[in-house]
PDB file as gemmi writes it, atoms N, CA and C in Angstrom:
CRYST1    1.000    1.000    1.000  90.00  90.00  90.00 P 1                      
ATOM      1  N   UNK A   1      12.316 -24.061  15.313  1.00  0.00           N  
ATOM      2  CA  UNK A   1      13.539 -23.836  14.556  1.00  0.00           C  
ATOM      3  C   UNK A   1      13.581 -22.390  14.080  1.00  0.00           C  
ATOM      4  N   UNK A   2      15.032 -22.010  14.276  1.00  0.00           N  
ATOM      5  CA  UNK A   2      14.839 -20.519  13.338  1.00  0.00           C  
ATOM      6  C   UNK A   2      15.564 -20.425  12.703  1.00  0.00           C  
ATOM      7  N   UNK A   3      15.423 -19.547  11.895  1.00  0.00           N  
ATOM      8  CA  UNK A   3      15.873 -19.526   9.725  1.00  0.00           C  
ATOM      9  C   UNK A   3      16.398 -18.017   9.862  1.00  0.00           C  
ATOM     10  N   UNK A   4      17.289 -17.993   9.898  1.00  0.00           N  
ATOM     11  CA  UNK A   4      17.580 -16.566   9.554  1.00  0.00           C  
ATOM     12  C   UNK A   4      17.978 -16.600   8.129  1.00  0.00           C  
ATOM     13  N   UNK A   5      17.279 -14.803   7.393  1.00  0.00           N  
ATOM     14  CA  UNK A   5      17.553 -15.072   6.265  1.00  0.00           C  
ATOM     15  C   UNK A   5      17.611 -13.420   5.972  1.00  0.00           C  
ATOM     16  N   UNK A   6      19.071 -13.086   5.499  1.00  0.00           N  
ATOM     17  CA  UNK A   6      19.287 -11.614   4.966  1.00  0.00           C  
ATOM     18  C   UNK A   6      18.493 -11.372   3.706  1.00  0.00           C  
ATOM     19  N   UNK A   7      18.191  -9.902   4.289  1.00  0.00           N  
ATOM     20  CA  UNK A   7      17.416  -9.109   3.348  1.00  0.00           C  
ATOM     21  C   UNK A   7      18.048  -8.094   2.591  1.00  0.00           C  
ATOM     22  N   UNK A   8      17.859  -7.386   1.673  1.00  0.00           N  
ATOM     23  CA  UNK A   8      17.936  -6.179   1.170  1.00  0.00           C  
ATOM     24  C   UNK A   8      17.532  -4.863   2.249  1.00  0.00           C  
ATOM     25  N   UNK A   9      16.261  -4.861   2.328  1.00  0.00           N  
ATOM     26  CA  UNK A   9      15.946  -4.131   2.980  1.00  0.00           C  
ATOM     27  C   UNK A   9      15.163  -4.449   4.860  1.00  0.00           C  
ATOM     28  N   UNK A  10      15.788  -3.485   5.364  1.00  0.00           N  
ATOM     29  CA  UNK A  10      14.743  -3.803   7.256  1.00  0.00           C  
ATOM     30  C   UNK A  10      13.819  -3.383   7.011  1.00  0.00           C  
ATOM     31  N   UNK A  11      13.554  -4.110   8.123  1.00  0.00           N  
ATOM     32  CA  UNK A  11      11.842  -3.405   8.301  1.00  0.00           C  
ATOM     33  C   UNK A  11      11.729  -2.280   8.778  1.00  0.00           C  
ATOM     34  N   UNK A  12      12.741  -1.213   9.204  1.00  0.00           N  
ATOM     35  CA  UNK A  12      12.972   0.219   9.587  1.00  0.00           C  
ATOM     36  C   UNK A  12      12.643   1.118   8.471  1.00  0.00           C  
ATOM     37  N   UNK A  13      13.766   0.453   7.532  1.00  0.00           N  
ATOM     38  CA  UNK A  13      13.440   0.762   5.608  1.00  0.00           C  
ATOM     39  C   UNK A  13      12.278   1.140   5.224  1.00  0.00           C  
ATOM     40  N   UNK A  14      11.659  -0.224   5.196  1.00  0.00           N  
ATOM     41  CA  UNK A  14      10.275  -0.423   4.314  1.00  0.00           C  
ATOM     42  C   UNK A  14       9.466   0.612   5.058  1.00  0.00           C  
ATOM     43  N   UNK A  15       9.136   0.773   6.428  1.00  0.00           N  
ATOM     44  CA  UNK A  15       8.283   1.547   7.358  1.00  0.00           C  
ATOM     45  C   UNK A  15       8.564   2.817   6.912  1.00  0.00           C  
ATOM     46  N   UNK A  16      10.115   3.226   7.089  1.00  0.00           N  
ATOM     47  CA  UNK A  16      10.226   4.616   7.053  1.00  0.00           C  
ATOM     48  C   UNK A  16       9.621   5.098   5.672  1.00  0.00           C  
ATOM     49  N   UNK A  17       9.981   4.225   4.571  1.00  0.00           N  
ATOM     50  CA  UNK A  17       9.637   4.726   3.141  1.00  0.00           C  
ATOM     51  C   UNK A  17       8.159   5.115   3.062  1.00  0.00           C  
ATOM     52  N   UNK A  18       7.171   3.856   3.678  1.00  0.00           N  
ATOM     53  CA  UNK A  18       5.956   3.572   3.485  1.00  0.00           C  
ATOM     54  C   UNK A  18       5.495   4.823   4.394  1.00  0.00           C  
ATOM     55  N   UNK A  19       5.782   5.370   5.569  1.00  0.00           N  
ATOM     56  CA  UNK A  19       5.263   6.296   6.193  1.00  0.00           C  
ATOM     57  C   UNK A  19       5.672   7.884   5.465  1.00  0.00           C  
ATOM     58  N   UNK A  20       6.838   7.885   5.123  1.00  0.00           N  
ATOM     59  CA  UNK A  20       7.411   9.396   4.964  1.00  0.00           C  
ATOM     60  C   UNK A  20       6.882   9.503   3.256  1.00  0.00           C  
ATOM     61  N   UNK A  21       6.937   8.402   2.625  1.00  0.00           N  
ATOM     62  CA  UNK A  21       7.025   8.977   0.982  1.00  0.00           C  
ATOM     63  C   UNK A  21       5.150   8.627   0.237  1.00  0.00           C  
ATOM     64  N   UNK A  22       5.006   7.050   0.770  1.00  0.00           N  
ATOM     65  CA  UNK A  22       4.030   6.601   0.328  1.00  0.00           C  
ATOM     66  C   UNK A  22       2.829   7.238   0.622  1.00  0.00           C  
ATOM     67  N   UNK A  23       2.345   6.850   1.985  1.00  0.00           N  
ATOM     68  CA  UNK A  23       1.434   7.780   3.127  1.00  0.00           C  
ATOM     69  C   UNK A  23       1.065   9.340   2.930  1.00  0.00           C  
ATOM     70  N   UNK A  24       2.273   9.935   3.044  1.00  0.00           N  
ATOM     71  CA  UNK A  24       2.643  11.402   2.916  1.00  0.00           C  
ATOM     72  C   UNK A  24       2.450  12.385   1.600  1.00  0.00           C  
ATOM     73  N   UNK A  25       3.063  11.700   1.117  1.00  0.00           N  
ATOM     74  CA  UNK A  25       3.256  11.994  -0.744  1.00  0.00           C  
ATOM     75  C   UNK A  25       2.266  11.735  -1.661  1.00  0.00           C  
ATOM     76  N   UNK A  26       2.192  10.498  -1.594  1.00  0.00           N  
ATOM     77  CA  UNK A  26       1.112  10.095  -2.662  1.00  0.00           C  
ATOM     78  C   UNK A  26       0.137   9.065  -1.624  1.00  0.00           C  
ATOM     79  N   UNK A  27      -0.838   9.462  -0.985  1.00  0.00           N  
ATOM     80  CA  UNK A  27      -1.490   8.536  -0.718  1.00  0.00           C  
ATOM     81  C   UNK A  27      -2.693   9.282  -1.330  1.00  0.00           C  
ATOM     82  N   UNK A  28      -3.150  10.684  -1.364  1.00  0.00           N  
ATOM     83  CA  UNK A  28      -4.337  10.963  -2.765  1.00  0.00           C  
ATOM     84  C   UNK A  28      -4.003  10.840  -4.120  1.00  0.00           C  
ATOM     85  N   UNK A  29      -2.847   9.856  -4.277  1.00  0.00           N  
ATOM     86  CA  UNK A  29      -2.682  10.279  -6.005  1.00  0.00           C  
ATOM     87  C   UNK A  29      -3.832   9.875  -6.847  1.00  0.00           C  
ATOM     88  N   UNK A  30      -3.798  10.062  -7.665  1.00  0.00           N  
ATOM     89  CA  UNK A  30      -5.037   9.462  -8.484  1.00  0.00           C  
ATOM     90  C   UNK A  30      -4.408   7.855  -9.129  1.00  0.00           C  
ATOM     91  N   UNK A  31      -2.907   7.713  -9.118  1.00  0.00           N  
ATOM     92  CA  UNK A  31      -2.120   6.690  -9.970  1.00  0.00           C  
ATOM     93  C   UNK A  31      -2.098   5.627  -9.072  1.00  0.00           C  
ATOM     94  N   UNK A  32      -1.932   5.827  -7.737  1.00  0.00           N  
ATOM     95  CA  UNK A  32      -2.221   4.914  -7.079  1.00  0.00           C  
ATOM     96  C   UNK A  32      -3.495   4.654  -5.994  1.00  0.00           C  
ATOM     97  N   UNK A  33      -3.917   2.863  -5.931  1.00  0.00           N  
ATOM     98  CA  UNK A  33      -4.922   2.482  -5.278  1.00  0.00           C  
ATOM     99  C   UNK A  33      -4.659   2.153  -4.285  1.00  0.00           C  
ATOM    100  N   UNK A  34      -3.828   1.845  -3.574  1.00  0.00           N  
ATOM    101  CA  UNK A  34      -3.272   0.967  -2.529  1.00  0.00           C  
ATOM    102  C   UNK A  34      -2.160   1.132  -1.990  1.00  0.00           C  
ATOM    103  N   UNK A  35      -1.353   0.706  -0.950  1.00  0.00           N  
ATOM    104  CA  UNK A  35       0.043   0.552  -0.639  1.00  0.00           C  
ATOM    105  C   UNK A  35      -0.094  -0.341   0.765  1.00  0.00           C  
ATOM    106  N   UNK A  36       1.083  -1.555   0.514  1.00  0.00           N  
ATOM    107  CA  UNK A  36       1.089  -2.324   2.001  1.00  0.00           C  
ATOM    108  C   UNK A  36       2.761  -2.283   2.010  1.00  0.00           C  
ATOM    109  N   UNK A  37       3.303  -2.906   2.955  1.00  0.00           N  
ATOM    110  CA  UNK A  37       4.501  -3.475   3.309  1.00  0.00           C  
ATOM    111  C   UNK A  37       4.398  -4.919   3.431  1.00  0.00           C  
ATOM    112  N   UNK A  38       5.165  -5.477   2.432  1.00  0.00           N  
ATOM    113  CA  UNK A  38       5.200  -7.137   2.533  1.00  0.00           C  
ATOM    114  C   UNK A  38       6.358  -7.760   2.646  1.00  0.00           C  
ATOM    115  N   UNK A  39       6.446  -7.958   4.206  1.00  0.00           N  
ATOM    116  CA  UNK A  39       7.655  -8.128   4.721  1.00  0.00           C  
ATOM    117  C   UNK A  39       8.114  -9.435   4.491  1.00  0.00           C  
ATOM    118  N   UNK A  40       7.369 -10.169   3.860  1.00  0.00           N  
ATOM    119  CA  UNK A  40       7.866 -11.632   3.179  1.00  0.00           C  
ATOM    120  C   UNK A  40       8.534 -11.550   1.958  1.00  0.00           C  
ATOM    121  N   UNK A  41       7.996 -10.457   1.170  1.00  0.00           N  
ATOM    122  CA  UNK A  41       8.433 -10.065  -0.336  1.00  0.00           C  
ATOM    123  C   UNK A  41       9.610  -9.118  -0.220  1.00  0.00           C  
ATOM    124  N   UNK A  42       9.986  -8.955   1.193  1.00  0.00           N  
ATOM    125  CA  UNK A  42      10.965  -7.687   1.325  1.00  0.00           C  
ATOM    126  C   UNK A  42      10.640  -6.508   0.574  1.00  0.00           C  
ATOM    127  N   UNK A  43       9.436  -5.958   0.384  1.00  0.00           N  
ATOM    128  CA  UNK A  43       8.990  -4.851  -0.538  1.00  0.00           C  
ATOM    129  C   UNK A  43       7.968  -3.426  -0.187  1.00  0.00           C  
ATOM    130  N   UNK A  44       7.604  -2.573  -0.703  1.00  0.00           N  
ATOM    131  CA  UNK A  44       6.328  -2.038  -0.519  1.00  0.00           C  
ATOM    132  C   UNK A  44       6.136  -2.083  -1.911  1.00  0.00           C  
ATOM    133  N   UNK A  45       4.757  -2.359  -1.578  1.00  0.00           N  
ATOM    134  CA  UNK A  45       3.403  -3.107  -2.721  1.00  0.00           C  
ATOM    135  C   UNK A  45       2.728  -2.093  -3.090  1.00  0.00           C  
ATOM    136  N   UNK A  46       3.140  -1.649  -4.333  1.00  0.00           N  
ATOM    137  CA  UNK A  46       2.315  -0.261  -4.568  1.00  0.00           C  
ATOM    138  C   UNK A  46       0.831  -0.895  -5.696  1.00  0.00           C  
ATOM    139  N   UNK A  47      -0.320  -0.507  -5.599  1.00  0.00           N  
ATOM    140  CA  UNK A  47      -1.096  -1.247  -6.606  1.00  0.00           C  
ATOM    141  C   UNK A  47      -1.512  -0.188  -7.355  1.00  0.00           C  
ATOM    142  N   UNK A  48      -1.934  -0.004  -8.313  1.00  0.00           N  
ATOM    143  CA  UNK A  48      -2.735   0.530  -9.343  1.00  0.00           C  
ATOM    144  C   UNK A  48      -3.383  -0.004 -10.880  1.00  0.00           C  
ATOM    145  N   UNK A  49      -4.325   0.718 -11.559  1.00  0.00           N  
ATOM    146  CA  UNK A  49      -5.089   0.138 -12.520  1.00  0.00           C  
ATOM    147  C   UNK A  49      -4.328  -0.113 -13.415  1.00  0.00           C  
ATOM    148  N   UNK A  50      -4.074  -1.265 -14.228  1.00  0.00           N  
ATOM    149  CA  UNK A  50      -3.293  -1.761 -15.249  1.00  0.00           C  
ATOM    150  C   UNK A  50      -2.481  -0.634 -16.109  1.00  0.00           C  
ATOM    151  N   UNK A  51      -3.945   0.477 -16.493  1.00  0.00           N  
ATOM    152  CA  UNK A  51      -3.351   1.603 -17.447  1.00  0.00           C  
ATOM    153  C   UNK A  51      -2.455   2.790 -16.707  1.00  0.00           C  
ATOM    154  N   UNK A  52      -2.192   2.987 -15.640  1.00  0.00           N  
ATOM    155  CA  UNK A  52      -1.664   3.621 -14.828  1.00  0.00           C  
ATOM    156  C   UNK A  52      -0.382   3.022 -14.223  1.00  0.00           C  
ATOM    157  N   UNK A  53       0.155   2.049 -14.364  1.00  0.00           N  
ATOM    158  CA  UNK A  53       1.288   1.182 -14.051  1.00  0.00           C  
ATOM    159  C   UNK A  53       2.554   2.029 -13.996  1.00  0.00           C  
ATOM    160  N   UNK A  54       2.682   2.051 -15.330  1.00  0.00           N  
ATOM    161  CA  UNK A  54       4.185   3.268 -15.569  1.00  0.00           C  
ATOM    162  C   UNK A  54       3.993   4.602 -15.186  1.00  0.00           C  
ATOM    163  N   UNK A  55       3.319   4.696 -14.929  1.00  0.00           N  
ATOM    164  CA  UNK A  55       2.454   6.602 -14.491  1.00  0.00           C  
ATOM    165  C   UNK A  55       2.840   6.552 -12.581  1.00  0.00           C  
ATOM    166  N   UNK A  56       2.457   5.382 -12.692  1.00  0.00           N  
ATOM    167  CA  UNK A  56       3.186   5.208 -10.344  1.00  0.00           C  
ATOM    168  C   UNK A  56       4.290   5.003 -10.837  1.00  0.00           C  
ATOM    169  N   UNK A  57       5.025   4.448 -11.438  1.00  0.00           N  
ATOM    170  CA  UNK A  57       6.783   3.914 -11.518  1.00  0.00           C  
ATOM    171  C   UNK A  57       7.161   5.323 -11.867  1.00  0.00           C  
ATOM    172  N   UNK A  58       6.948   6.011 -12.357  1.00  0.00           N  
ATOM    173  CA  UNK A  58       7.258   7.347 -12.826  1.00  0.00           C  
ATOM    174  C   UNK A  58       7.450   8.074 -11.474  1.00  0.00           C  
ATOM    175  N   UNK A  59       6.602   8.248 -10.871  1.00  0.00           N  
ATOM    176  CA  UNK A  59       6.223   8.848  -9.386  1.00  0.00           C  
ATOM    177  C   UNK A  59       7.299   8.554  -8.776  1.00  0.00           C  
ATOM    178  N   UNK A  60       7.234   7.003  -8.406  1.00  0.00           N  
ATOM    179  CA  UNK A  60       8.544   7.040  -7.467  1.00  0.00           C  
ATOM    180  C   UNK A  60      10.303   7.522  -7.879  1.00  0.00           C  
ATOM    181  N   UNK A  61       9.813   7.603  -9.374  1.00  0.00           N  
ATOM    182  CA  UNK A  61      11.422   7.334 -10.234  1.00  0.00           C  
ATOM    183  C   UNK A  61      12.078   8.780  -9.994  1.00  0.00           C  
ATOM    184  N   UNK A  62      10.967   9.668  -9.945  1.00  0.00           N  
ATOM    185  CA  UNK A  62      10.913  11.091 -10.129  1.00  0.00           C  
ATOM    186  C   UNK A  62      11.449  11.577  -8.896  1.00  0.00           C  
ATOM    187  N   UNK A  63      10.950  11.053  -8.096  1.00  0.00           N  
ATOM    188  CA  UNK A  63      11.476  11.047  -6.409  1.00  0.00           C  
ATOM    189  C   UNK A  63      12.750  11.178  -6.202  1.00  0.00           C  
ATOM    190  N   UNK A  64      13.462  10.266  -7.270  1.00  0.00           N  
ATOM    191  CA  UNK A  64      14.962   9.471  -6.645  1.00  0.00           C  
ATOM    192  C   UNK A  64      15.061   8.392  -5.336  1.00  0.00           C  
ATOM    193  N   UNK A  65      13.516   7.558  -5.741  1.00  0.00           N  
ATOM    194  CA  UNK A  65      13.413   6.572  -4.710  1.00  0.00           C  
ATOM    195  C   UNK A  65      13.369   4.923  -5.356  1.00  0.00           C  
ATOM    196  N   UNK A  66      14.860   4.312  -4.615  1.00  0.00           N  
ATOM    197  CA  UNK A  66      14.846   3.216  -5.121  1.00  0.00           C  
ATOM    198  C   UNK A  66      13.710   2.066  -5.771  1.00  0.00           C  
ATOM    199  N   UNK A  67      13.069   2.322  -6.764  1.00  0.00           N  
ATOM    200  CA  UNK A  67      11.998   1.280  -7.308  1.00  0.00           C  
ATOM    201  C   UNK A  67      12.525  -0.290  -7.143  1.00  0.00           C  
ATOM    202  N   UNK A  68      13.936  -0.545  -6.700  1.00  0.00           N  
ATOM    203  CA  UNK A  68      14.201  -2.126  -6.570  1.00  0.00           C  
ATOM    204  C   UNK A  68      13.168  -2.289  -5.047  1.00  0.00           C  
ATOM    205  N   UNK A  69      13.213  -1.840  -4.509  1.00  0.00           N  
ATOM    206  CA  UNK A  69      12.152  -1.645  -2.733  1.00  0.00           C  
ATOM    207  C   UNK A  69      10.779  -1.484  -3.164  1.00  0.00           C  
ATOM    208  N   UNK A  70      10.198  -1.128  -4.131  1.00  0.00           N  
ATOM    209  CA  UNK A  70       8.736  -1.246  -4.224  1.00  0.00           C  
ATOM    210  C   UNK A  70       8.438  -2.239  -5.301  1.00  0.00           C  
ATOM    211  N   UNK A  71       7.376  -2.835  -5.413  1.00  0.00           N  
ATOM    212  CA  UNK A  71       6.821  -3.677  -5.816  1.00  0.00           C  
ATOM    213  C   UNK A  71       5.596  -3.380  -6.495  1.00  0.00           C  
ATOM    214  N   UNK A  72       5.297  -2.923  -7.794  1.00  0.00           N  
ATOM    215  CA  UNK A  72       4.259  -2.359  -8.357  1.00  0.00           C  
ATOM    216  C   UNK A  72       3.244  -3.445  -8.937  1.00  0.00           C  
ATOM    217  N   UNK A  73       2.224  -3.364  -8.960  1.00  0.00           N  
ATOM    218  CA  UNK A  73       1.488  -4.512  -9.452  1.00  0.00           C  
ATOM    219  C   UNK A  73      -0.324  -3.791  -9.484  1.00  0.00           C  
ATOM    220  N   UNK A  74      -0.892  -4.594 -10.818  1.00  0.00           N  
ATOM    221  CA  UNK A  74      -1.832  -3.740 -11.197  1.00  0.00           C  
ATOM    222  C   UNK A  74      -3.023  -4.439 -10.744  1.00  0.00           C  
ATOM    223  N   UNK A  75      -4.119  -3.548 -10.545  1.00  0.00           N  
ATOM    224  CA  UNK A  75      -5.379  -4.137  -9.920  1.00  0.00           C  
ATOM    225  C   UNK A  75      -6.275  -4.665 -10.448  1.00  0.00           C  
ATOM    226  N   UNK A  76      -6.751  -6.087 -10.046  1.00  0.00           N  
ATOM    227  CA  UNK A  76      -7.187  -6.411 -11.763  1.00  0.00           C  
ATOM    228  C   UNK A  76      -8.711  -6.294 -11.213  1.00  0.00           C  
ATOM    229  N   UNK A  77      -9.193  -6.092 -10.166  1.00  0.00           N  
ATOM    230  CA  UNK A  77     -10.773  -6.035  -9.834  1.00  0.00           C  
ATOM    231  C   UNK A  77     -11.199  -4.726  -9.493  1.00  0.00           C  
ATOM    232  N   UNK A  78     -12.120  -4.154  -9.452  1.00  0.00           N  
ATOM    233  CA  UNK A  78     -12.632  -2.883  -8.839  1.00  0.00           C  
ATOM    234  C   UNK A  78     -12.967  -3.323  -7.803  1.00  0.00           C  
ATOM    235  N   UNK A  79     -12.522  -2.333  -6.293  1.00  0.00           N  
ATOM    236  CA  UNK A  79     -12.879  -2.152  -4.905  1.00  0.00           C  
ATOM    237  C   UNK A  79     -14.088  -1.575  -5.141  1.00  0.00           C  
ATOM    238  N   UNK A  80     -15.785  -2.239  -4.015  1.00  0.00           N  
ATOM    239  CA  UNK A  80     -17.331  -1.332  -3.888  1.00  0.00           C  
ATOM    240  C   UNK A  80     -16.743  -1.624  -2.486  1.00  0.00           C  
ATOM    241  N   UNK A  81     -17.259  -0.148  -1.861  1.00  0.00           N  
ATOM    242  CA  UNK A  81     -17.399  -0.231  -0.674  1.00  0.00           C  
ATOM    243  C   UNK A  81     -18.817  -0.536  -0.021  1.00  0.00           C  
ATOM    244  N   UNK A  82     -19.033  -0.788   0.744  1.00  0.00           N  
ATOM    245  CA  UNK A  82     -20.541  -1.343   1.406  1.00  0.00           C  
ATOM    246  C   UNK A  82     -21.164  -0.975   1.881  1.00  0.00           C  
ATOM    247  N   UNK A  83     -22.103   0.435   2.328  1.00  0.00           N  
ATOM    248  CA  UNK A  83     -22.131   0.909   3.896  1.00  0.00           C  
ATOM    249  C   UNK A  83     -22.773  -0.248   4.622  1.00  0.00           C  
ATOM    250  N   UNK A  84     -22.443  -0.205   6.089  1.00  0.00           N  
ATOM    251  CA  UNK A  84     -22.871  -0.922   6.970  1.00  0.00           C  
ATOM    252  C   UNK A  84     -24.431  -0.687   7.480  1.00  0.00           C  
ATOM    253  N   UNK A  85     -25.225  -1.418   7.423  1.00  0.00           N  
ATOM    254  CA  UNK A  85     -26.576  -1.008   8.048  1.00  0.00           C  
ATOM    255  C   UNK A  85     -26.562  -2.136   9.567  1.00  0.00           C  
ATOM    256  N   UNK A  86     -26.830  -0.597  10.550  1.00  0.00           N  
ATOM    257  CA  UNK A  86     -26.922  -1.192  11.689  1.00  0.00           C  
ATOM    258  C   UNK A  86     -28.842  -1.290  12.066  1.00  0.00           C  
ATOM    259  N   UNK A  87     -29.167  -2.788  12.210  1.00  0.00           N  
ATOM    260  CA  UNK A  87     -30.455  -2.890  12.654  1.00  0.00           C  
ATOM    261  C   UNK A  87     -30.625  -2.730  13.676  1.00  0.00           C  
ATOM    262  N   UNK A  88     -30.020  -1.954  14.870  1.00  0.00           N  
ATOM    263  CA  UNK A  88     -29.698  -1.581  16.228  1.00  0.00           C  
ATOM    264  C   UNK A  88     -29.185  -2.415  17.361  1.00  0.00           C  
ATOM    265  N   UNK A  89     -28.729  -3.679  16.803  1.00  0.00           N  
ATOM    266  CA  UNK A  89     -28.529  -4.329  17.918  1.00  0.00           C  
ATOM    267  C   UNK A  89     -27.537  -3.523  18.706  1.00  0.00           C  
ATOM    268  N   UNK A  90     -26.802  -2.195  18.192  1.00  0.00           N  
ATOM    269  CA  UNK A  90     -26.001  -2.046  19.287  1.00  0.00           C  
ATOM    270  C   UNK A  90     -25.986  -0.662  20.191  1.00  0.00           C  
ATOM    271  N   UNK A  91     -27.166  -0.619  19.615  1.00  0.00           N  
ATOM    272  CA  UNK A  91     -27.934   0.790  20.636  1.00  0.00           C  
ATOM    273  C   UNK A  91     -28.319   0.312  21.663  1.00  0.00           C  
ATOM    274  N   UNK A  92     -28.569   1.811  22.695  1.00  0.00           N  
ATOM    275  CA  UNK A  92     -28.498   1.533  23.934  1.00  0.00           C  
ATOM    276  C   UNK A  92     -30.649   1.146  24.408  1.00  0.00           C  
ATOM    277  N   UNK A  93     -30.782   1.306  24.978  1.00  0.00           N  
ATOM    278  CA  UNK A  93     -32.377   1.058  25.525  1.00  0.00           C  
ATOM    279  C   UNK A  93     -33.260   2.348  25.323  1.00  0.00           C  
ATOM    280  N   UNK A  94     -34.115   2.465  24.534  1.00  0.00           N  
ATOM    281  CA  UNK A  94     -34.821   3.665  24.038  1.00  0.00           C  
ATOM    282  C   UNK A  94     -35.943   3.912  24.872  1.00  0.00           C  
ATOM    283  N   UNK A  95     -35.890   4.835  25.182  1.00  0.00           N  
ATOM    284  CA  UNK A  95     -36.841   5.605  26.118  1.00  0.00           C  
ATOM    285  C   UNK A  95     -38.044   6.456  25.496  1.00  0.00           C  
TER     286      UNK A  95                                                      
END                                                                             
């Protein structure tokens, strides 16, 4: 079965924003942690630390970029990254 169901925004939208403003602009900000496109939420998902919330809404506001299209929401866990330890299974034959 298919459901068609109008949006606010395409997915041309959300992409172009997320590539030209998000990506481009602020992807070293310090205000923000994250950014996806959630094409179920019709949005881009901007994340940052609770105390920094209005400090990204500011960012985009400052822009003159519609904030009804992004979706701000604060991070409530800290990201550790892991390094990977390879025990060699994927080296080649040592000589």
């Amino acid at each position: 079965m298919l459901h068609i169901v109008y949006v606010p925004y395409s997915m041309a939208e959300l992409q172009r924003l997320h590539k030209q403003i998000v990506l481009k602009k602020f992807n070293n900000n310090q205000y923000i942690t994250g950014s996806q496109i959630d094409y179920k939420m019709n949005r881009i998902v901007i994340t940052t630390q609770k105390e920094n919330l209005s400090k990204a809404m500011s960012l985009f506001e400052d822009q003159g970029i519609d904030v009804k299209m992004v979706h701000f929401k604060a991070q409530h866990t800290t990201v550790t990254f892991m390094p990977l330890v390879d025990e060699g299974s994927c080296k080649g034959p040592s000589h």
